[in-house]
C-alpha positions as CSV (number, residue, x, y, z in Angstrom):
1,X,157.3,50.7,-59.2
2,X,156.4,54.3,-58.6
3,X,158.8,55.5,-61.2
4,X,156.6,53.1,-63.5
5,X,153.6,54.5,-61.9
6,X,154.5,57.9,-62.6
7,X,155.1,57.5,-66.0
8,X,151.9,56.0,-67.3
9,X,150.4,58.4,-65.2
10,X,152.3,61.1,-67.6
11,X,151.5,59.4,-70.6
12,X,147.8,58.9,-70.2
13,X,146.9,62.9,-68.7
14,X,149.3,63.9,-72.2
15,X,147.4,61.4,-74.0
16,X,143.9,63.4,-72.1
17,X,145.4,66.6,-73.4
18,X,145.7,65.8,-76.7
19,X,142.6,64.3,-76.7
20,X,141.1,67.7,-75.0
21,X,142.8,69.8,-77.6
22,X,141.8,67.7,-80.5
23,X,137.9,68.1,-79.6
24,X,138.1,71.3,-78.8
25,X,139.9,72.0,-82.1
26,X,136.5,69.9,-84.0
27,X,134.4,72.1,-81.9
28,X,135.7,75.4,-83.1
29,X,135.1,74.4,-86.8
30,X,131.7,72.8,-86.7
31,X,128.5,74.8,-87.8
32,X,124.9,74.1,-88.2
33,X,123.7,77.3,-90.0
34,X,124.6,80.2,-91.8
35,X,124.1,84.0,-91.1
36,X,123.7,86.1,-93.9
37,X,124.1,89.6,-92.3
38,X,123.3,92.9,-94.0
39,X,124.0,96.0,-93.0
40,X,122.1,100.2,-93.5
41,X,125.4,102.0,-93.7
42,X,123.5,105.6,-92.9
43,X,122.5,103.9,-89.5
44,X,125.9,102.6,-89.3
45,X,127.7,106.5,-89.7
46,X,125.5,108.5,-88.5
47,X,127.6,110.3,-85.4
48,X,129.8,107.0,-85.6
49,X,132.8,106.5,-83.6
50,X,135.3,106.5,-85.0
51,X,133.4,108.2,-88.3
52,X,133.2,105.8,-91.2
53,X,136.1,106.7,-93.6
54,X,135.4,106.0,-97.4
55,X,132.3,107.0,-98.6
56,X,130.5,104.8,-100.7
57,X,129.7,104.3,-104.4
58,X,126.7,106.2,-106.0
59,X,124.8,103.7,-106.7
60,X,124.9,102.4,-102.9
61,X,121.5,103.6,-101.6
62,X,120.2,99.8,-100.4
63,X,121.2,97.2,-97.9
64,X,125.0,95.9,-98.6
65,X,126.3,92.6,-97.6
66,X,128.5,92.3,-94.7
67,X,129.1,88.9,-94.4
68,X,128.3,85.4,-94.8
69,X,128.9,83.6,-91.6
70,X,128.7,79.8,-90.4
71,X,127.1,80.0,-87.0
72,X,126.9,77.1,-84.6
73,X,123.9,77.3,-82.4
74,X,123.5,77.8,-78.4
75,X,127.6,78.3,-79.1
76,X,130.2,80.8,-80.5
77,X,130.6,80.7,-84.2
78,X,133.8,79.3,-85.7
79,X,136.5,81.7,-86.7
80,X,139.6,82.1,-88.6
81,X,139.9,78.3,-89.5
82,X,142.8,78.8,-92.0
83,X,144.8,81.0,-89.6
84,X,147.6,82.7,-90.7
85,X,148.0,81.1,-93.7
86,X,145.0,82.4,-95.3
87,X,144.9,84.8,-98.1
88,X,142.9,85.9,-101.0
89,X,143.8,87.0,-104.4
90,X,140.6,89.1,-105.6
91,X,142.0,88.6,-109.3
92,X,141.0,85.1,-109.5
93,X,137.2,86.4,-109.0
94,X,137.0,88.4,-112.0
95,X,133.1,87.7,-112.9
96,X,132.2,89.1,-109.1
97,X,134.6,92.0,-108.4
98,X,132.1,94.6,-109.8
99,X,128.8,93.2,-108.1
100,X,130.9,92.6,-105.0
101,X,131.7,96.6,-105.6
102,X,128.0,97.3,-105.6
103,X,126.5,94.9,-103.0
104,X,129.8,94.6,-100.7
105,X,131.1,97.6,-100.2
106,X,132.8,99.0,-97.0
107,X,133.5,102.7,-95.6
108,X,136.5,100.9,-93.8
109,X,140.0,102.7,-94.6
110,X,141.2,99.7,-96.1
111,X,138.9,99.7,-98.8
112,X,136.8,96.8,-100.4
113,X,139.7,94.3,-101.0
114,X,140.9,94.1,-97.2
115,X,137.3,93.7,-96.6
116,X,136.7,91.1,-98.2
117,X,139.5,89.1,-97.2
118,X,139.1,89.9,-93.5
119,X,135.7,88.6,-93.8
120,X,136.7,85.5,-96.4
121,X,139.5,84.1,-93.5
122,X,137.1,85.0,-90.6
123,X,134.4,83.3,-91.5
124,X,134.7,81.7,-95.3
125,X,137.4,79.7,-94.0
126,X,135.5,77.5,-91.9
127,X,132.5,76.5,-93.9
128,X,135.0,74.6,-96.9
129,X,133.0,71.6,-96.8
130,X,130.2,73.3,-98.6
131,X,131.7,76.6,-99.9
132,X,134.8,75.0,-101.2
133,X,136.6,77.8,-102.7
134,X,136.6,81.9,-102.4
135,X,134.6,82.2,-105.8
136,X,132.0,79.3,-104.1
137,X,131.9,81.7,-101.3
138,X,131.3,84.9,-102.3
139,X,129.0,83.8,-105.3
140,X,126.5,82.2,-102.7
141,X,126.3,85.7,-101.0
142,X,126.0,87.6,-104.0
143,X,122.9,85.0,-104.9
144,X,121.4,84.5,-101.5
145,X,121.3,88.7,-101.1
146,X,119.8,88.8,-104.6
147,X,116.9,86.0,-103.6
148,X,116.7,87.6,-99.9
149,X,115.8,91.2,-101.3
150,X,116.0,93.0,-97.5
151,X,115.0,96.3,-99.2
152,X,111.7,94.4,-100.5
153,X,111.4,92.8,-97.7
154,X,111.5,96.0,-95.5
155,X,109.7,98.3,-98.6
156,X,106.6,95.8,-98.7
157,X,105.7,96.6,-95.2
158,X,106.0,100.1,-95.0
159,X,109.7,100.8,-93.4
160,X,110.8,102.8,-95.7
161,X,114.4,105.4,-95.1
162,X,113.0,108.6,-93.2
163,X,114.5,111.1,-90.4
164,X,111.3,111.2,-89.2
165,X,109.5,108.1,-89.1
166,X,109.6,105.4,-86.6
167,X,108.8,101.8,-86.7
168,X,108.3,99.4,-84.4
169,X,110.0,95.8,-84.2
170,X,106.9,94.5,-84.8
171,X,106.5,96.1,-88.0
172,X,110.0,94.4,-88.8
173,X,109.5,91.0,-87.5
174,X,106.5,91.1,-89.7
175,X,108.3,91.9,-92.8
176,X,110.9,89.6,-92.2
177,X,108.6,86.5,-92.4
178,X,110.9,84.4,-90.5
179,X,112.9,85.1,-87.0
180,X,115.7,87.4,-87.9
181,X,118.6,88.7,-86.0
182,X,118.6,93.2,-85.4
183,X,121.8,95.1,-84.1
184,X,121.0,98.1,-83.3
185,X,123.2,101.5,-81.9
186,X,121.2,104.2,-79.6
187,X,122.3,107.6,-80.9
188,X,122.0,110.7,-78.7
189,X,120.9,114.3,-79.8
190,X,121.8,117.7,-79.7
191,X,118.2,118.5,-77.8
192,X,119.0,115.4,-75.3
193,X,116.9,112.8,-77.0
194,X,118.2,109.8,-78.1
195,X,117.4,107.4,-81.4
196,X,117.4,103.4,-82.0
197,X,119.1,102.8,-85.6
198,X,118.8,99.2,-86.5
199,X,122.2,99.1,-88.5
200,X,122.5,95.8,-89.4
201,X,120.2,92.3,-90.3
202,X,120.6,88.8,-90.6
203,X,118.9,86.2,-92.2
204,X,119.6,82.4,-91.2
205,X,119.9,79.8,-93.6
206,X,120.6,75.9,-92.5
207,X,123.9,74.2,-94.3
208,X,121.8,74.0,-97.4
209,X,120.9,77.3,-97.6
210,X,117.1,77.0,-96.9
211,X,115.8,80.0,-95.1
212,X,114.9,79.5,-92.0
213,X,114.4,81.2,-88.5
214,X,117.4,82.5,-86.6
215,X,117.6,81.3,-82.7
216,X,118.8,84.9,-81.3
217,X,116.2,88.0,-82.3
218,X,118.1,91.2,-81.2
219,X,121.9,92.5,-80.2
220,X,121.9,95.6,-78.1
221,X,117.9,96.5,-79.5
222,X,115.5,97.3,-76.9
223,X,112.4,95.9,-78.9
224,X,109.9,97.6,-76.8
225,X,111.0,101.1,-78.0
226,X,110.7,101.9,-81.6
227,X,113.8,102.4,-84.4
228,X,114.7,104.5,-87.2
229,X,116.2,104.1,-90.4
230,X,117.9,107.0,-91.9
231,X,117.9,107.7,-95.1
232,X,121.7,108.2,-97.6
233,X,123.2,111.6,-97.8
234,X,125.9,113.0,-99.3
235,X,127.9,112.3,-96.6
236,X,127.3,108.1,-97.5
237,X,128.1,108.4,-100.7
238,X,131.3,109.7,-103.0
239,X,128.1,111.3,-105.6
240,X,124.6,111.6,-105.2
């Protein structure tokens, strides 16, 4: 009897476990919004750690993309969905690869390519069920950057690239319109000051892709002090 005891004992806490695993498996993959995050790469560089690597096109001198990412509210955003078995083969987006070059660049040693597939089995993996291939995915980036014009955006209020002029996160939230997500780094000077760079912005999008406000306004920003953003040198780009 206890023998029989013990065994449907073991069969229902494996049968939990499974159970367990297989929820917690749904949970990882399930989203309710997208990120679209953008990034300032002078903020980014400027007396980085390690130092960005590759400078960038010419033609950068905007916000690039960084990512498009499916992010799951009051909970950590799904990752890597496709595992190990993901890759990418950037010759099947041939109508993309040169506005990618433009609006998605990296400074990364890898170079564009590894980028972009780090990013696509990050984070395109696990929003298939609407962006159903790589082409779907980076496409809606490309289009959503276009429509979301951050350097409009930021240029119609005022915040404009200067080593001397601050703004407040006022000024941004204002600009933005909607509830926005800021990353910032806090760079020290030679004279013992220090400077807030915002470095990087999202914009929030439900599974539609309907702007909308994000539920998390700042990483690492102290919004009471004010920010800078720096302007492109030489030093950003391969020819200016």
């Amino acid at each position: 009897m206890a023998h029989y005891i013990s065994q449907t004992m073991l069969v229902f806490l494996t049968s939990l476990l499974l159970l367990s695993h297989t929820l917690a498996s749904t949970d990882t993959t399930t989203y309710d919004t997208f990120k679209l995050v953008r990034q300032w790469y002078p903020n980014s560089c400027y007396k980085a750690s390690p130092a960005c690597i590759s400078p960038l096109p010419r033609v950068v001198k905007y916000w690039t993309i960084h990512g498009l990412w499916p992010s799951k509210r009051g909970s950590a955003d799904p990752v890597d969905c496709a595992g190990s078995s993901c890759h990418l083969n950037v010759s099947r987006l041939p109508d993309l690869v040169d506005m990618m070059r433009q609006r998605w660049p990296t400074y990364e040693s890898g170079g564009d390519a590894q980028f972009w597939k780090y990013e696509y089995c990050k984070h395109g993996t696990c929003c298939t069920d609407e962006l159903q291939s790589p082409h779907d995915y980076f496409n809606t980036a490309l289009s959503l950057n276009h429509k979301l014009d951050m350097d409009k955006l930021l240029r119609s209020a005022g915040i404009v690239p200067d080593p001397r002029e601050f703004y407040t996160f006022d000024q941004l939230d204002k600009a933005m319109k909607k509830k926005a997500t800021y990353w910032c780094r806090t760079v020290a000077e030679e004279d013992g000051s220090s400077r807030q760079l915002v470095d990087q912005i999202s914009v929030c999008m439900d599974k539609k892709l309907a702007w909308i406000d994000c539920s998390v306004q700042s990483i690492m920003c102290n919004t009471r002090e004010p920010f800078y953003l720096l302007p492109f040198t030489k030093e950003n780009n391969d020819e200016l």
